[in-house]
C-alpha positions as CSV (number, residue, x, y, z in Angstrom):
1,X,21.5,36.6,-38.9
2,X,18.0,37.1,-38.7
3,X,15.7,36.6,-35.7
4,X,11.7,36.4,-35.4
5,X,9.5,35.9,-33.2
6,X,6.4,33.5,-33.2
7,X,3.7,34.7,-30.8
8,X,2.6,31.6,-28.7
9,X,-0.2,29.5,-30.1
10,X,-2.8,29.6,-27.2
11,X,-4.1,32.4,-25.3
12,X,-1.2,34.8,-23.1
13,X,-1.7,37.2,-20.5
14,X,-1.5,40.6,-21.8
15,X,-0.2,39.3,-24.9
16,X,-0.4,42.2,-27.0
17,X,1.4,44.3,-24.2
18,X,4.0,42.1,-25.1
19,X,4.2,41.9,-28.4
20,X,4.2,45.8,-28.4
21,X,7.2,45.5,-25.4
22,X,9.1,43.4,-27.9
23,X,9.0,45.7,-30.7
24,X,10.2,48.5,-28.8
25,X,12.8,46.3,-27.5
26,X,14.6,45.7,-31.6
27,X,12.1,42.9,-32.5
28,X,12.5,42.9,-36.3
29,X,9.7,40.4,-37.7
30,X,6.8,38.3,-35.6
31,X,4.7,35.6,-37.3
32,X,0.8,35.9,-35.9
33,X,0.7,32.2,-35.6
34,X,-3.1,31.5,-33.5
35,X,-4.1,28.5,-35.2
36,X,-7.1,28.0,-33.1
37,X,-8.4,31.4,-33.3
38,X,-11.5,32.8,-34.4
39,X,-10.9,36.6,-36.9
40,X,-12.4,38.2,-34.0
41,X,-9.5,36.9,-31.9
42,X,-6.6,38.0,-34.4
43,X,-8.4,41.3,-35.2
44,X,-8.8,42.3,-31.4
45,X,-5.2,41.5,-30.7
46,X,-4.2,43.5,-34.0
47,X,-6.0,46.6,-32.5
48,X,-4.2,46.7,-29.3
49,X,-0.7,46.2,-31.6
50,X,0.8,49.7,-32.2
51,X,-0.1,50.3,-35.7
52,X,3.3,51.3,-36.6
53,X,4.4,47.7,-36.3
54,X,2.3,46.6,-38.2
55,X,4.6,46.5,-41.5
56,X,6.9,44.0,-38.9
57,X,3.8,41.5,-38.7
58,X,3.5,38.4,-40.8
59,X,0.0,36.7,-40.5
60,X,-0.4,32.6,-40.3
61,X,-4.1,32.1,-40.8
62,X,-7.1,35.2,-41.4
63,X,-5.2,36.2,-44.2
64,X,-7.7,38.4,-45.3
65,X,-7.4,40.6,-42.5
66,X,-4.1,42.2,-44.0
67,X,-5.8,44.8,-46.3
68,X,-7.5,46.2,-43.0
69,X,-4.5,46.4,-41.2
70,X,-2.4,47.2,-44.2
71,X,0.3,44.0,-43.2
72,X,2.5,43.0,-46.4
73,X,3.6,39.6,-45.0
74,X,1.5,36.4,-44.6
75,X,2.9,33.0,-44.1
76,X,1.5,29.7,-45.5
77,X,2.2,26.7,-43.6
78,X,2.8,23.8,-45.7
79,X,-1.0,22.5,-45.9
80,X,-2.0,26.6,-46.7
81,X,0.8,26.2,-49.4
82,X,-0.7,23.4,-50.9
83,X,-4.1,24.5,-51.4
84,X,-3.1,28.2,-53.5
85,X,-3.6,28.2,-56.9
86,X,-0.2,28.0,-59.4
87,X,-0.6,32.3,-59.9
88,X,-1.1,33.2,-55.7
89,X,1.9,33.8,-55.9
90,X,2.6,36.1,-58.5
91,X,-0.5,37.8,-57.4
92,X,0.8,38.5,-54.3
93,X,3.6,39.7,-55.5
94,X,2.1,41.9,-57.6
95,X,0.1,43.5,-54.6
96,X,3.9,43.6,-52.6
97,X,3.4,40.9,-50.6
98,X,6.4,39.1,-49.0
99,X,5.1,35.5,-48.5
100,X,7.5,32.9,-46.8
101,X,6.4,29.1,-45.6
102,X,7.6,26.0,-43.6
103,X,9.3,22.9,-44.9
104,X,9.6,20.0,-42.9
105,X,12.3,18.7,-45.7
106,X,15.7,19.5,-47.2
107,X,16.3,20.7,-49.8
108,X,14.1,24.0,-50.5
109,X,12.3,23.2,-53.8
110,X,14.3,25.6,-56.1
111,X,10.9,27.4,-57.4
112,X,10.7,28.5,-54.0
113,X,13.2,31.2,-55.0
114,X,10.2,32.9,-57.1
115,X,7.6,32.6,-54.5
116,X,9.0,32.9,-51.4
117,X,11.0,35.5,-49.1
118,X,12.5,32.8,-46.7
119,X,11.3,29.4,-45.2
120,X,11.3,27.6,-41.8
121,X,12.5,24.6,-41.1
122,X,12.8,22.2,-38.0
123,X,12.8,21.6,-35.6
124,X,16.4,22.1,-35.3
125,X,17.0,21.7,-31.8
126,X,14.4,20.0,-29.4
127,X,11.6,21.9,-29.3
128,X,10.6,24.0,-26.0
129,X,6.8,24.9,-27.1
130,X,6.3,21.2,-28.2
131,X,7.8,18.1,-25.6
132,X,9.1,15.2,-27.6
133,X,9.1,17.2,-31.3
134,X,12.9,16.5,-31.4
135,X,15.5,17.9,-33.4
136,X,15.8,16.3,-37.0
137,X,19.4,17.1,-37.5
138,X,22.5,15.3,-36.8
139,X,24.8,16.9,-34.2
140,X,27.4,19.0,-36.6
141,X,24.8,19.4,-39.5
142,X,25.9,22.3,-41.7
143,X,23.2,23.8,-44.5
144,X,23.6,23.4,-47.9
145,X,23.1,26.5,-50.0
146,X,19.9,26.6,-50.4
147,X,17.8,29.0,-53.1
148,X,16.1,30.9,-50.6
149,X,16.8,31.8,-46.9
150,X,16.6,29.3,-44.5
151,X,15.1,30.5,-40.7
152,X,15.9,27.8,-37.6
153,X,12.8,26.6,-36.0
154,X,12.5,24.3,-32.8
155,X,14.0,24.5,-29.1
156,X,15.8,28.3,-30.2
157,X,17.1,29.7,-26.8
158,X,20.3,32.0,-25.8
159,X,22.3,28.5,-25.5
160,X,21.3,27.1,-29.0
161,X,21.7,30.2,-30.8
162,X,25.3,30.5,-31.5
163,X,24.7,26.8,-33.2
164,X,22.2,28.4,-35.8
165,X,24.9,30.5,-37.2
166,X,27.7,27.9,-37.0
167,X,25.1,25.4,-38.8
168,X,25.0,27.7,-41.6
169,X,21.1,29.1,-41.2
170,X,20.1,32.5,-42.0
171,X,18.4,33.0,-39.1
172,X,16.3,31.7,-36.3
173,X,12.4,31.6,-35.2
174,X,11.7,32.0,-31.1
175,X,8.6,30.9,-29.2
176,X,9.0,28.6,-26.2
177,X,12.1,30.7,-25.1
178,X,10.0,33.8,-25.0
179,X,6.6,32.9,-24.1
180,X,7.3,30.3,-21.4
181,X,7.9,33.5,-19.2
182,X,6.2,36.2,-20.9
183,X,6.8,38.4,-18.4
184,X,11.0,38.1,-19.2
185,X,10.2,38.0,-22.8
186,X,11.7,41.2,-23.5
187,X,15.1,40.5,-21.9
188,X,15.6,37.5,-23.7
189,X,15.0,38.8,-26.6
190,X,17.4,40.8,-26.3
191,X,19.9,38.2,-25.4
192,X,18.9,36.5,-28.9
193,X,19.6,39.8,-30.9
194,X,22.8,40.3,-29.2
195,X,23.7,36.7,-30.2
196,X,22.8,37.6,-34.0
197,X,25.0,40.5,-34.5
């Protein structure tokens, strides 16, 4: 199973500290999710990033900022997605861009397959990040197959992990869990990757 990271939506102490902690502790993928944030914001915290994670780093908004930091992954959340123009996506492909996106229903359109890398979808469990954006799902949901991968989103801890797999998911995205307590970020992280093996 699978397991990213999405970096907290408003401002954290020493957030790119870390971010670069994380890494170094297995971190396979974070989304750059800052919705509110100017370029200047996203570029400054992409500075203090090690540059050798950047090839791990997906950008939700300042897309244009990936050529500068050479980043190969962008997300589109589902509004983003709607805008592009019916060849983005082969475009981006052709440049070898891995582009994924959010759904907020079941099933994954089945042209996803040619445009996308994996989706998220919740929230699955009640989320931590956002108080009374509860879980969608019934109790002993189990995913369909579905034509691309499928990544857990919403209230993702240590305790609902074990569930992602059993629910048949591909994978799971983190935020309240690890930027509630920044500070212990690293350790649960490593919690959640032990939980993926």
């Amino acid at each position: 199973m699978q397991l990213i990271a999405i970096t907290s939506p408003g401002p954290v102490a020493n957030e790119a500290a870390v971010i670069n902690q994380l890494f170094a502790a297995g971190l396979p993928l974070l989304h750059l999710r800052k919705p509110e944030a100017s370029d200047n914001h996203i570029s400054q915290l992409l500075q203090q990033i090690h540059s050798r994670y950047y090839a791990q780093i997906s950008l939700h908004s300042c897309h244009h900022l990936a050529s500068r930091f050479g980043i190969k992954r962008l997300h589109f959340p589902e509004q983003l997605r709607a805008a592009q123009h019916a060849n983005t996506w082969l475009q981006l492909a052709e440049q070898g861009i891995l582009a994924s996106t959010s759904v907020h229903q079941l099933p994954v359109p089945p042209h996803f397959r040619q445009q996308f890398s994996y989706v998220f979808y919740g929230p699955v469990f009640n989320s931590i990040s956002k108080p009374g954006y509860d879980s969608v799902l019934p109790q002993q949901y189990q995913l369909p197959p579905q034509p691309v991968p499928v990544m857990a989103l919403g209230g993702i801890t240590p305790d609902t992990m074990r569930r992602v797999s059993q629910m048949n998911f591909n994978g799971a995205a983190v935020l309240g869990a690890l930027w509630q307590q920044p500070h212990k970020a690293p350790d649960t992280l490593a919690t959640l990757l032990s939980l993926c093996k």
